[in-house]
C-alpha positions in Angstrom: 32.7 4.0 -30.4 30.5 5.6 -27.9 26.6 4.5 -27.3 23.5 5.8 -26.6 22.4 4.0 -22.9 18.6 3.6 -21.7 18.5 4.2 -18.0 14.9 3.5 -16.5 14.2 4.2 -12.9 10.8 3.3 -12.2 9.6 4.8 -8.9 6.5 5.5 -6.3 6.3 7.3 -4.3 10.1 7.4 -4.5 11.3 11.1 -2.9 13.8 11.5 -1.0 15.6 9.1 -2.6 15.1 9.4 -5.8 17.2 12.8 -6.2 20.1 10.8 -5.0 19.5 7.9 -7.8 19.1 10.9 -10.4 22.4 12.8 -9.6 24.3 9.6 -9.6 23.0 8.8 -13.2 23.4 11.8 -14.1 27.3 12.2 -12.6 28.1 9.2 -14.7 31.5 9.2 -16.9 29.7 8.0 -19.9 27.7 11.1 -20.5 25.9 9.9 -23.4 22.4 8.4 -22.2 18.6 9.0 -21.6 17.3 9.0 -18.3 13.1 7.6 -18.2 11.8 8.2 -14.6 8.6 5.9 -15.2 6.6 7.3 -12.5 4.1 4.3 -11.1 1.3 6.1 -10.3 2.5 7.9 -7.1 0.4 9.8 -4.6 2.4 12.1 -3.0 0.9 15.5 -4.5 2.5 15.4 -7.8 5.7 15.6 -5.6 7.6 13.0 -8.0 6.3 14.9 -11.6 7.4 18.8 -9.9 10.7 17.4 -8.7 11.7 15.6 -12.4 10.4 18.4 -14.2 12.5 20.4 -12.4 15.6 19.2 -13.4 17.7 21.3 -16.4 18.9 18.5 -18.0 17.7 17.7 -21.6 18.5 14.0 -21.2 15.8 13.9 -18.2 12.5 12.7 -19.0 10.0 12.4 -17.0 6.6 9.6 -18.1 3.7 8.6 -15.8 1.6 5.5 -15.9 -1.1 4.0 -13.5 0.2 2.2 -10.7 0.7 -1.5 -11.9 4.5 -2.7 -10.0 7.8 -2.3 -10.5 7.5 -5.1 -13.2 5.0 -3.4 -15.4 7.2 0.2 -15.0 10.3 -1.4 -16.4 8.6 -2.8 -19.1 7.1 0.8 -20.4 10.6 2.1 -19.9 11.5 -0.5 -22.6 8.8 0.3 -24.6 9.4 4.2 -24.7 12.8 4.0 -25.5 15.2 3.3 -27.9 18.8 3.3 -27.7 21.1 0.1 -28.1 21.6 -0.2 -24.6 19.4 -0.3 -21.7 19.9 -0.3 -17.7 17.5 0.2 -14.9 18.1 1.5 -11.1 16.0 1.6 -8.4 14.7 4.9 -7.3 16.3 4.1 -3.9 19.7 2.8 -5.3 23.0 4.8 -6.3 25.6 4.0 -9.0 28.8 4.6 -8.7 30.7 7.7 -11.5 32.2 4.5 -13.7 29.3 2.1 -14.0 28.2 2.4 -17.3 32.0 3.1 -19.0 32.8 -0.4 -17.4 30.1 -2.4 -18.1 30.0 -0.7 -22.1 33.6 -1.8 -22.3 32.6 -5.4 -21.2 30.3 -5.4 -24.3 32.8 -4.2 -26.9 35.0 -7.3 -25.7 32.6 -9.8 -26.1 30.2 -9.3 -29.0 28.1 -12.4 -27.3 27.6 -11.2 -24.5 23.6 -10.5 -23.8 23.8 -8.8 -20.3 26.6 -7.7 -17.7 26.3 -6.8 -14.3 29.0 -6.2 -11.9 29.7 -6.0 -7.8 27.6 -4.3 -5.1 27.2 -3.0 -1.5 24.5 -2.7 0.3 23.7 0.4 2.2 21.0 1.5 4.9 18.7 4.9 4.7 22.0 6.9 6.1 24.2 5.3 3.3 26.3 3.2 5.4 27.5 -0.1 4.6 26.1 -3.2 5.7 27.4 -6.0 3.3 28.5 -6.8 -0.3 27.6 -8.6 -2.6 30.3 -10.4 -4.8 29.2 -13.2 -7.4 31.6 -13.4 -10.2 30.6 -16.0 -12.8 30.6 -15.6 -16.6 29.3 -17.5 -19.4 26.5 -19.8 -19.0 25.0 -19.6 -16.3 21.6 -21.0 -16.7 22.3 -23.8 -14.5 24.2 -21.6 -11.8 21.6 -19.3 -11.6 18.9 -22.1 -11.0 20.4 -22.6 -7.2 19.5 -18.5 -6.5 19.5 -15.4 -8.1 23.0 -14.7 -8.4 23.2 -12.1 -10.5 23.5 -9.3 -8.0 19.6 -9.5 -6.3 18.5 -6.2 -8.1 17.8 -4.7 -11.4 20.0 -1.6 -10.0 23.3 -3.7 -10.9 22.6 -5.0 -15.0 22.8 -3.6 -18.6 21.3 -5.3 -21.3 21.3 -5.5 -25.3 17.9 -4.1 -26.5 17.7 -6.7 -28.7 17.4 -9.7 -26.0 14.5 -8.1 -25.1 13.1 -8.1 -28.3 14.4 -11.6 -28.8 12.8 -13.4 -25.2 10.2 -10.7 -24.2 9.9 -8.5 -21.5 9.4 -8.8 -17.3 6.5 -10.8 -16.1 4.4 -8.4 -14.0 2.5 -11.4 -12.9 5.1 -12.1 -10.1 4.5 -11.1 -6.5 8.8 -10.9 -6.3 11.5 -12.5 -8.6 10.3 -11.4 -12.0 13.9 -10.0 -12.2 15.4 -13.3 -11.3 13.0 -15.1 -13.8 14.4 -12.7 -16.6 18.0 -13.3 -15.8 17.4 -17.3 -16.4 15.8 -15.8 -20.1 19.0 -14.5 -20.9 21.4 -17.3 -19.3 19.5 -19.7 -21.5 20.3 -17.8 -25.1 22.9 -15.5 -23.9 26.4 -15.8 -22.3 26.4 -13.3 -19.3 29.4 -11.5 -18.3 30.6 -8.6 -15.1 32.7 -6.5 -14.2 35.0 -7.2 -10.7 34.6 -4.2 -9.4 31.6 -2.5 -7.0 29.5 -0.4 -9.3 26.3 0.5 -7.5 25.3 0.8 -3.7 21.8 -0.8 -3.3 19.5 0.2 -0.3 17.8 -1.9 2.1 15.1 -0.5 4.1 13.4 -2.2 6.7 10.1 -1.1 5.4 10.6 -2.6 1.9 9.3 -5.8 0.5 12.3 -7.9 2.0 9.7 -7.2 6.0 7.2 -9.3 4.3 7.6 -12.9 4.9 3.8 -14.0 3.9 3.8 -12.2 0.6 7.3 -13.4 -0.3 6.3 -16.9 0.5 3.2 -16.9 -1.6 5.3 -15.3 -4.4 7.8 -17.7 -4.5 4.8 -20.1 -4.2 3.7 -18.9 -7.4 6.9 -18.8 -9.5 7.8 -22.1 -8.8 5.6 -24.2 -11.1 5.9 -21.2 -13.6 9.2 -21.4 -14.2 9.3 -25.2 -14.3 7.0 -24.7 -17.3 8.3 -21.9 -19.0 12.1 -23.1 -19.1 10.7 -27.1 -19.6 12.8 -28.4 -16.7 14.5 -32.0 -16.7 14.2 -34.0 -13.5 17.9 -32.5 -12.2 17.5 -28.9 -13.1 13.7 -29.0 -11.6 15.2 -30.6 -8.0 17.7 -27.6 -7.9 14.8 -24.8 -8.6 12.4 -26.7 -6.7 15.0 -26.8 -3.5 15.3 -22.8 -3.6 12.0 -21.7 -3.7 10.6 -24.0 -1.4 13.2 -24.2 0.7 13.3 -20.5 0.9 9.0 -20.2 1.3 9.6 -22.2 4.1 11.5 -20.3 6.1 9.5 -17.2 5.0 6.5 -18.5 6.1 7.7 -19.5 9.4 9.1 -16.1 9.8 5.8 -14.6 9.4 3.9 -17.0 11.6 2.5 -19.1 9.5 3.8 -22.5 10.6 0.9 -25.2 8.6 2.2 -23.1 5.4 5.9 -23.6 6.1 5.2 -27.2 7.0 3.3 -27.6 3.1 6.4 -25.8 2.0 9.1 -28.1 3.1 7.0 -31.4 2.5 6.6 -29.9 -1.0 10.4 -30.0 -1.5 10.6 -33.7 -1.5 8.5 -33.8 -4.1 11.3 -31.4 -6.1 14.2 -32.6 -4.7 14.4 -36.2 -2.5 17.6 -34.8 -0.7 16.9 -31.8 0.4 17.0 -33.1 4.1 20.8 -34.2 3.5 21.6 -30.9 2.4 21.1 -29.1 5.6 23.6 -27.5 7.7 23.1 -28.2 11.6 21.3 -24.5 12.0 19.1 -25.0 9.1 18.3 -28.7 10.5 17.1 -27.7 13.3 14.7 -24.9 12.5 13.1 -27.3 10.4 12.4 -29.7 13.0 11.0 -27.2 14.4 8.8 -26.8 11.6 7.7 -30.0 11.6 7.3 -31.6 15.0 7.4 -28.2 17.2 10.9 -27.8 19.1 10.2 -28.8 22.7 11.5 -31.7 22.1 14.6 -30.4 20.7 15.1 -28.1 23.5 14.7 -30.8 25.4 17.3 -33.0 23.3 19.5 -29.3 23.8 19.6 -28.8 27.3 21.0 -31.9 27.6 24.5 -32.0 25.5 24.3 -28.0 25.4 25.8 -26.1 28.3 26.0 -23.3 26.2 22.5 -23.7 24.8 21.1 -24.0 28.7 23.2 -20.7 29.4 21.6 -18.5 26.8 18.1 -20.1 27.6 18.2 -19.0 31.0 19.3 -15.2 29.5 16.2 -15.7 27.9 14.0 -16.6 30.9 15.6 -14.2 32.7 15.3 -10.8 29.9 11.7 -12.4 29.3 10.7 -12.2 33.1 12.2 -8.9 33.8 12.4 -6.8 30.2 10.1 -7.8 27.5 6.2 -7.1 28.4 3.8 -9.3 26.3 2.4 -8.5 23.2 -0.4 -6.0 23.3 -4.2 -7.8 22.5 -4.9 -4.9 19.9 -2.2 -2.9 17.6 -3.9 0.3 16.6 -2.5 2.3 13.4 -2.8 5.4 12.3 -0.7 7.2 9.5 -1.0 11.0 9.5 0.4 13.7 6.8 0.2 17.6 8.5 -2.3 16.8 10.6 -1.5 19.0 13.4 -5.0 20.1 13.3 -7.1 17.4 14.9 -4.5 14.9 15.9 -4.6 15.4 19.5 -8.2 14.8 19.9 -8.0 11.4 17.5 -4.6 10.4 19.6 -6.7 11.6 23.3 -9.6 9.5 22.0 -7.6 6.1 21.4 -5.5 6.7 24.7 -9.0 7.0 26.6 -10.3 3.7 25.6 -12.0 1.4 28.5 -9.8 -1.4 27.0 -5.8 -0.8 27.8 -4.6 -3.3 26.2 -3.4 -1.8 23.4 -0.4 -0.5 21.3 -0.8 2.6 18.6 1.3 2.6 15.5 1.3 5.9 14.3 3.2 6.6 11.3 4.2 10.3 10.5 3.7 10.3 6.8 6.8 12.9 6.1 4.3 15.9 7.8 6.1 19.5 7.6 3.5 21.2 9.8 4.0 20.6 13.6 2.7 16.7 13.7 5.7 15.3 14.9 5.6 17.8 18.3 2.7 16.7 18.9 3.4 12.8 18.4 6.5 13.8 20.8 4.6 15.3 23.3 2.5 12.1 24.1 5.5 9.7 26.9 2.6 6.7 27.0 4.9 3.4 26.7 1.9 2.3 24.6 2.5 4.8 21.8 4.7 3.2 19.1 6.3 6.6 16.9 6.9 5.8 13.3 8.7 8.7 11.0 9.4 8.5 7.3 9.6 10.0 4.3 6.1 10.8 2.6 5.0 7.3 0.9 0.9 7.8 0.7 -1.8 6.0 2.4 -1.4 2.8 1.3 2.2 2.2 2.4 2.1 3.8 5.3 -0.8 1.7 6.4 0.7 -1.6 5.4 4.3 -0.2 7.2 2.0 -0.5 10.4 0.2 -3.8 9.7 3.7 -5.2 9.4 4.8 -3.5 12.3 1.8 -4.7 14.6 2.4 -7.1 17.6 -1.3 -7.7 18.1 -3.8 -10.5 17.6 -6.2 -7.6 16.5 -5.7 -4.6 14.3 -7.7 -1.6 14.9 -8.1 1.4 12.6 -8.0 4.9 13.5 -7.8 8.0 11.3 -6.0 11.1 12.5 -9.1 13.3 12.0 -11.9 11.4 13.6 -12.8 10.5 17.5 -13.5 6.8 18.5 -16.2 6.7 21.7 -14.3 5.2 24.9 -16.4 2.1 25.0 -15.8 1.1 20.9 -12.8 -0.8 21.6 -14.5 -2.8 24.5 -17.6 -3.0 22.5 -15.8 -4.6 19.5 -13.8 -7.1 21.6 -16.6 -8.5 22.9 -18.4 -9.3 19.8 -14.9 -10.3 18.3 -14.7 -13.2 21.3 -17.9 -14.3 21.6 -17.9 -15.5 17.6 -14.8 -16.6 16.9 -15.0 -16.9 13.1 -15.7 -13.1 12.6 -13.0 -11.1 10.8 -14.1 -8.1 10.8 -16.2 -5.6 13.2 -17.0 -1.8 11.9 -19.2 0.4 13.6 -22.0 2.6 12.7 -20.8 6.2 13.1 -21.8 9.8 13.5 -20.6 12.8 11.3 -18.8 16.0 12.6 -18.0 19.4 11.0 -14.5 21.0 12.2 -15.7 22.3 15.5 -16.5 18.7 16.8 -20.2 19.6 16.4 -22.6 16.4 15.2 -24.1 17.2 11.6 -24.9 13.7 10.4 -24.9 9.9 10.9 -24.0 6.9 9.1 -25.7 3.7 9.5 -24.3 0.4 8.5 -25.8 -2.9 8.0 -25.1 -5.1 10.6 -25.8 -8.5 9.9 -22.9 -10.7 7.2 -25.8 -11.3 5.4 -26.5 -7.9 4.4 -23.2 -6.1 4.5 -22.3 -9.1 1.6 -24.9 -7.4 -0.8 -24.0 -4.2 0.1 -20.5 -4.6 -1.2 -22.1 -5.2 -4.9 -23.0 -1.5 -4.5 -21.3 0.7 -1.8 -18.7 0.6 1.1 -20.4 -0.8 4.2 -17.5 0.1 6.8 -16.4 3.3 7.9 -12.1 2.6 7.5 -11.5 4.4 10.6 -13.9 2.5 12.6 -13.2 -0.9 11.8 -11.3 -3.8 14.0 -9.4 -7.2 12.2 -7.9 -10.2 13.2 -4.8 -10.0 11.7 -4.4 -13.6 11.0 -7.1 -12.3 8.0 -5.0 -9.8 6.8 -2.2 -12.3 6.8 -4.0 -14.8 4.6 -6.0 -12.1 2.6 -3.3 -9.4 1.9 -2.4 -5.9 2.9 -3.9 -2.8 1.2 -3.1 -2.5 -2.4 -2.3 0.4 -3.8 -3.7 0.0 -7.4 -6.7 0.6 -5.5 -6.4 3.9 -4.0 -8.5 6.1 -2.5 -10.9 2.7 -2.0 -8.0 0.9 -0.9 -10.3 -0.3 2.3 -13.3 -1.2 -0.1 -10.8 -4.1 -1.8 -9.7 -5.2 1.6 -13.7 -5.5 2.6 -14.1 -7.8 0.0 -10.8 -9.9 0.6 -11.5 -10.2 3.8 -15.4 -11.4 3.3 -13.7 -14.9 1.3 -12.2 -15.4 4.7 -15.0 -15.5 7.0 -18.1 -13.5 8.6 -18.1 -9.6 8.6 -20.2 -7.5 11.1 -21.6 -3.9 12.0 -22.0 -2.8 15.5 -25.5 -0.8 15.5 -24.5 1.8 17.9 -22.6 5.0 16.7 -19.1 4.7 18.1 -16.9 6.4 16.1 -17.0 10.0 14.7 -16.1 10.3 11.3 -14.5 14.0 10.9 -16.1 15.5 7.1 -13.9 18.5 6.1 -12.7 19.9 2.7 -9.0 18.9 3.7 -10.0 15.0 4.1 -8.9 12.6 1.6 -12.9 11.4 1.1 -13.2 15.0 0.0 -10.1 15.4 -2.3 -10.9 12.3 -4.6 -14.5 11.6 -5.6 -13.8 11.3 -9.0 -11.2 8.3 -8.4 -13.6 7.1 -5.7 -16.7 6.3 -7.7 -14.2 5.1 -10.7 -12.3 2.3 -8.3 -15.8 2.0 -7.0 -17.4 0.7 -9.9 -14.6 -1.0 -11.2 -14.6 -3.2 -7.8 -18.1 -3.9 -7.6 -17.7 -5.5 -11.1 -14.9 -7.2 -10.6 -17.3 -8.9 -6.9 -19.7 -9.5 -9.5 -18.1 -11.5 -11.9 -17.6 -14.0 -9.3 -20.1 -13.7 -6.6 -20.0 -17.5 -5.4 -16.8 -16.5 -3.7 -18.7 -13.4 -1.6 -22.3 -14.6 -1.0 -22.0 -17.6 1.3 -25.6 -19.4 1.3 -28.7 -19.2 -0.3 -30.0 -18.4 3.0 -28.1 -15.7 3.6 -28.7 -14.4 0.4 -32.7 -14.8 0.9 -32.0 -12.5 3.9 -30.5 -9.5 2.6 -33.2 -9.6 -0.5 -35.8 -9.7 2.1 -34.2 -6.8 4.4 -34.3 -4.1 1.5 -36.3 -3.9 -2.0 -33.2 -2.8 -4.1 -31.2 -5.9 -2.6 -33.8 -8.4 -5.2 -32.6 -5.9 -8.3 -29.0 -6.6 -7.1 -29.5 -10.6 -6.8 -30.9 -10.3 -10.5 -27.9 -8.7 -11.6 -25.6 -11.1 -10.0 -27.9 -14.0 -11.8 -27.1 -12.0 -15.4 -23.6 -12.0 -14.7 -23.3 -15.6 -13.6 -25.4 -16.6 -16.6 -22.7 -14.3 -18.8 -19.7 -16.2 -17.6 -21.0 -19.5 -17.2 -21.3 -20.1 -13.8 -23.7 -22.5 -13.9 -23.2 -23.6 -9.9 -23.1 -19.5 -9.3 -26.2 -19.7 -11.5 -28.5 -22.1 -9.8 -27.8 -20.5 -6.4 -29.2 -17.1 -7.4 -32.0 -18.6 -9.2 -32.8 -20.8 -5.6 -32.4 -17.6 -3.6 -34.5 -15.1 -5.4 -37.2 -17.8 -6.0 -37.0 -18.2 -1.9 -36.8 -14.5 -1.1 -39.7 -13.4 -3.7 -42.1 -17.1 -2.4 -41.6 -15.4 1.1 -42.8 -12.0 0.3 -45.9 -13.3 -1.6 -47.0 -15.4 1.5 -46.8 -12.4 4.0 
């Protein structure tokens, strides 16, 4: 008896690839399914919605949603359809003719069975192989899967029943990563699991996907843990064997992304989980984490001296160090561009002009089809670092080049506008002398197409004031701005719910982190032209707008740092008082009381001022 499959491919942003995943759906033996492309919100012109609704297939259909993560896709995929069985693939991933014929069979064998999945290979962006991936348990495997997600590491490779889902619920889109891990423990605890030994899908791994971001991995592994240990009501055994895997594994992501006190936390942490975890360490795996925790002089030390090996490839080091590998640059500057063969050369010439030379660029060519990349070629400067991809939006492309950047400071450029030659040098400066800033904009001027000035913007300067100004505008020009990227680290990257004020969020992120500042002087010019993405999205603008400023007012303890500061920026303009009121209204409303209080003391100080002058 032949049935009805669900296949769900939730995607943004997800062409070129996506065609691929399609045609091997569609190519499958077992003809009989329904294909939902749950399409994330992209932002790639209505790329995504022209290409799906393009296809001649009646079992094609195409549904959009607001961006929300791959979580929150696959679980309106559920939710529109309806057949017995349902799959998902990633829009980057490719099944092979036989998948769903094999795994269906699997099923008709075992009536208990609440999931199958099967082998896999993984493949790079030029589909060739780099591994495989072979775990072949059955039954139940609640306890197995504890240790790691064993399954197959992707969505791409199950099919389940319909009805577990309606049985245990559906993916948590509250996790960072491993919501797709956390489901297959669901079903190991009510459901025997079964596969099929035999590869089924090829699954892509791109060096730009989540798997390059250590911190966020860390932090959403962080997360999971003590979720899990409550959901599934873990004894003392099975919590040491969850609580070894993620910690363990946050560990090491954290060192990997620089973030050594964090790793340290981690693997302390896992004592507390599991008392053996040191005596379950391989010799590799010992050593990094004495690294961890004590530094590794010592152990290079301890090396040198029963290593002749290790003292060999050390001095390669020493040597490729001394004579190859220049130092990282002090700033990484990035820019993502999409056809902007129009003013790219002047906004390219005006970063490569700076006083300060210390400096890389990171430009990303967005998946351009005018002439942007001959003109990104043209440019031989060592310091120019060329990025080409496939058209992901803003947002990605931005956060591709955070993750890319090799310097202690990430400066913004965007591929229409002119920075001054001093505004590097000018930044710097301010950036050294007080330490604690995070973030230095500048004031800029405004430019029509012909480089001519028509306008200027000016800023507030002070952290006092550019804090109240975030309850009602943007006080940064993107473009203009210069970040310690330990902030970025610690706050997060650009988030694409956000978009078009995906820099407006990251203001406010970065303000919990420390002290923000304007330079007065005009040293950047902001390019205004029907063709600029300002121009193209007002609506959206003042809609994400609005809903940030609410969301910075609902908790303003966490943006306003003193009453003093606060007195200040009341003081500086008469609509900053009105502002401070409303914040006082919406602390009342949710019970703030501390929040409360320090309104109350800083209007009463700001307003007592006023009446004495």
């Amino acid at each position: 008896m032949r049935s009805t499959v669900d296949v769900i491919i939730p995607t943004y942003n997800g062409l070129p690839y996506l065609n691929d995943a399609i045609e091997s759906v569609l190519a499958q033996t077992h003809s009989d399914l329904v294909l939902y492309v749950i399409d994330d919100g992209s932002t790639d012109r209505s790329a995504t919605k022209k290409y799906v609704q393009s296809l001649k297939d009646k079992r094609v259909h195409y549904v959009h949603k607001q961006n929300g993560g791959q979580a929150t896709a696959r679980n309106h995929g559920i939710k529109v359809s309806n057949s017995p069985f349902i799959t998902f693939l990633d829009s980057d991933d490719i099944w092979h003719p036989d998948k769903l014929e094999k795994q269906l069979a699997v099923f008709d064998k075992n009536p208990r069975v609440g999931m199958v999945y099967g082998l896999c290979k993984l493949i790079d962006d030029n589909n060739n192989v780099i591994s495989e991936v072979t775990f072949q348990k059955r039954g139940n495997l609640f306890r197995y899967l504890l240790h790691n997600n064993r399954i197959s590491g992707s969505g791409s490779m199950v099919m389940v029943k319909r009805e577990v889902f309606g049985s245990i619920g559906v993916f948590h889109e509250d996790f960072l990563i491993g919501e797709d891990w956390e489901m297959w423990l669901r079903i190991a605890k009510n459901y025997e699991i079964d596969y099929v030994p035999e590869f089924l899908a090829s699954l892509r791994v791109l060096d730009t996907g989540m798997q390059r971001n250590y911190i966020k991995m860390a932090k959403g592994l962080e997360y999971m843990l003590p979720s899990m240990v409550r959901e599934f009501k873990l004894g003392a055994l099975d919590r040491a064997r969850l609580g070894k895997t993620c910690l363990k594994e946050a560990c090491f992501l954290y060192f990997n992304g620089g973030d050594r006190p964090a790793a340290r936390r981690m693997f302390l942490r896992s004592f507390l989980y599991n008392p053996l975890t040191f005596f379950t360490l391989n010799y590799h795996v010992w050593f990094v984490y004495m690294r961890i925790l004590l530094g590794n002089e010592w152990l290079r030390v301890i090396r040198r001296r029963v290593s002749p090996s290790y003292r060999s490839r050390e001095l390669d080091a020493i040597v490729a160090n001394d004579f190859n590998l220049p130092k990282p640059p002090l700033v990484s500057v990035v820019m993502s561009v999409y056809n902007g063969e129009k003013y790219l050369a002047k906004a390219m010439d005006s970063v490569l002009n700076q006083t300060f030379k210390d400096f890389e660029i990171i430009i990303i060519n967005d998946g351009s089809t005018d002439k942007t990349q001959k003109i990104i070629d043209s440019y031989n400067d060592s310091r120019v670092v060329k990025i080409k991809q496939k058209n992901k939006g803003l947002v990605a492309s931005l956060n591709i080049g955070i993750g890319l950047a090799r310097g202690e400071f990430i400066a913004r450029q965007d591929a229409d506008d002119i920075s001054l030659p001093n505004r590097f040098e000018e930044q710097l400066v301010l950036l050294n002398r007080t330490h604690e800033l995070v973030l230095v904009g500048t004031n800029v001027a405004e430019i029509n197409s012909k480089d001519k000035k028509i306008g200027q913007r000016n800023y507030p300067t002070s952290d006092a004031e550019i804090r109240m100004s975030l309850f009602t505008y943007s006080p940064f020009a993107h473009g203009s701005v210069m970040i310690r990227k330990r902030a970025i680290d610690e706050a997060g990257d650009y988030r694409q719910a956000y978009y078009p004020v995906e820099d407006f969020d990251l203001w406010g992120r970065l303000a919990q982190r420390g002290p923000v500042a304007n330079i007065e002087k005009q040293l950047y010019e902001f390019r205004v032209h029907d063709e600029s993405i300002s121009s193209a999205n007002l609506d959206m603008q003042n809609f994400q707008s609005t809903k940030l400023q609410r969301e910075l007012a609902s908790k303003p303890i966490r943006i306003i740092r003193t009453p003093l500061n606060v007195r200040r920026a009341i003081q500086s303009d008469s609509e900053r008082k009105q502002i401070a009121v409303m914040l006082l209204k919406t602390s009342v409303k949710h019970l703030r009381l501390f929040s409360s209080l320090f309104m109350t003391i800083a209007i009463i100080l700001a307003t007592g001022t006023k009446n004495e002058t």
